[in-house]
Steps between C-alpha positions, in 0.01 A plus 500: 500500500428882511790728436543754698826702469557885512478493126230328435339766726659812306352394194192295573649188320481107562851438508805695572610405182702755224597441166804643394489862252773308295579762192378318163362257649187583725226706356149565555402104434700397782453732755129460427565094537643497830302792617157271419698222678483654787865656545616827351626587174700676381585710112892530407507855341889514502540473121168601385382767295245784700243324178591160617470535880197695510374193211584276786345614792155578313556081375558433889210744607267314197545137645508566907320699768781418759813687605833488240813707526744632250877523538735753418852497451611848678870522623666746672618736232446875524153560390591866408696422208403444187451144320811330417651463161270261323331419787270147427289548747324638812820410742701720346235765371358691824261683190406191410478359877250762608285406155451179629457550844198750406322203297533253783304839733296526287373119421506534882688149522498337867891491553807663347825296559843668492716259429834701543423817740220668619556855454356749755165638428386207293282330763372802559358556192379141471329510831305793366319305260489157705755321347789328763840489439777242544855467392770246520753508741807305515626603867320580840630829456335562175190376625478737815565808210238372283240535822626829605370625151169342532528150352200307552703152517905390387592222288793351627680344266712249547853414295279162332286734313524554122538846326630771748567375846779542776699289693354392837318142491186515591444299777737744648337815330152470587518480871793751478194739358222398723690645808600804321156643366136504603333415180458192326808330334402278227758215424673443110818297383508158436095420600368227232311286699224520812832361716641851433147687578522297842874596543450869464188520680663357794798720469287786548383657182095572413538341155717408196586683167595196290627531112677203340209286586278762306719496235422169425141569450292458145395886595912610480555708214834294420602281247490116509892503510467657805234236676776218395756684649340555899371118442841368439754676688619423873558763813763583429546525152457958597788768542421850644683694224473886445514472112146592426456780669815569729317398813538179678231250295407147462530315202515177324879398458537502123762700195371831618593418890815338375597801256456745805645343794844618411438808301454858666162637549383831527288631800102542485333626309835544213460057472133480460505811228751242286348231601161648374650594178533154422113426556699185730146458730297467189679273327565257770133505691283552190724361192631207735882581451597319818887443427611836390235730674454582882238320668371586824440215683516399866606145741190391513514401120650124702129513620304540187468189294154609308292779344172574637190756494607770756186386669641146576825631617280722766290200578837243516656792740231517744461113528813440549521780769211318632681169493809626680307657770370157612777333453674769743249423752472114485912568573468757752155422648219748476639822715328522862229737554591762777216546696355847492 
């Protein structure tokens, strides 16, 4: 089959297919993977160093010619003020946030993602030197903002997702979007398999932005523990809990979840400062604490029973799309032409 979506035909790709910018877990080798796949990848700058992330994206520039992104974690704070008290790292640094931002200008990267709020003026700026913008959005309301200051496409995100997500499902989400906005809506939360590729496309969006699934890739920057732990665990073995950061997020159900689900928590960004003193991403996705350590992690883990070259899981996605397509049809019928 040839794809043919509004994504596909924003960034001249195969398949309207995005990786995840998962923090400490996707760098340049996996963006470049699913990139030469065919999809879109994507870098996960949200606890790297300005060294590290501009590393990255010359690693991801190095092994493909195609389109990648990179993701930034950028909330609504007041961008005025100065860095917070021991601020760990670009979320809570706006000094620090503009550093970064000016590497990704000027490696002239295909796509910045902000994965909290796009702030007004940023597209601008990207647009200026050819990069597109996108940033998740967790209502229709948030999407229709995130066009009015120049978004090139939304990410809704629906409740399944890991890491930082909202509370609308997305089979309610996505089509909730598509009548609010003009631009594409690509699809995330809970999409493992082609099946879920199928499912979104048909409830409207131009693509998916998929992470679990690319966490349990050989490119991953995680640790082993962490492979064991998407392979084995069910759907709904997940809580959204604001413990790691003080907004609503994701994670495996494990001592850390239980700890905080009766304790008080401060607001954003006061819980992911203390929560970033303890170094609590670090050890759990790269030293493989998994009982004691938050671990991002969304419903589609139920799905994921191996761990395979990002690649494959592009090439399993789109056959299985494939698959469900004609199966659709043999059920339906093929639709009627309409004369002209």
């Amino acid at each position: 089959m040839t794809w043919n979506t509004p994504l596909t035909e924003l960034f001249g790709v195969r398949y309207p297919i995005m990786q995840a910018g998962m923090g400490q877990v996707a760098g340049g080798r996996l963006a470049a993977a699913v990139t030469n796949a065919g999809g879109i990848g994507c870098i996960g700058a949200s606890r790297m160093s300005p060294e590290q992330f501009d590393e990255e994206i010359a690693l991801a520039q190095s092994l493909t010619d195609g389109p990648f992104g990179v993701d930034f974690l950028f909330p609504d704070i007041d961008d005025s003020a100065g860095p917070a008290p021991d601020a760990p790292y670009h979320a809570v640094d706006p000094k620090l946030r503009n550093t970064m931002l000016n590497i990704a200008y000027d490696r002239r990267v295909a796509l910045i993602v902000y994965a909290m709020k796009l702030q007004p003026g940023r597209a601008d700026e990207a647009h200026e030197l050819g990069i597109k913008v996108m940033t998740l959005v967790g209502t229709a309301r948030h999407a229709v903002r995130a066009q009015e200051r120049g978004a090139d496409a939304v990410i809704a995100t629906g409740t399944e997702a890991g890491g930082h997500t909202g509370a609308v499902a997305l089979s309610a989400l996505v089509p909730a979007v598509r009548r609010a906005v003009d631009i594409p809506v690509v699809a995330s939360g809970g999409i493992a398999t082609g099946q879920g590729v199928a499912s979104a496309l048909a409830l409207g969006a131009a693509g998916v932005w998929v992470g679990t699934r690319f966490m349990a890739t050989r490119e991953a920057q995680v640790h082993p523990a962490i492979h064991k732990e998407i392979m084995d665990r069910t759907e709904d073995q997940t809580v959204i809990s604001r413990a790691l950061s003080g907004k609503t997020c994701r994670l495996a159900t494990n001592n850390f979840t239980a700890y905080w689900s009766d304790r008080e928590i401060k607001p954003f960004p006061q819980q992911a400062i203390e929560m970033n003193k303890m170094n609590y991403v670090q050890r759990s996705l790269v030293e493989g604490d998994v009982l004691d350590c938050p671990l991002p992690m969304g419903q589609s883990t139920g799905l994921i029973h191996d761990i395979l070259g990002a690649e494959e899981v592009v090439e399993n996605l789109v056959r299985e799309a494939e698959e469900t397509v004609r199966s659709l049809i043999a059920v339906l019928g093929a639709p009627e032409r309409v004369a002209p």
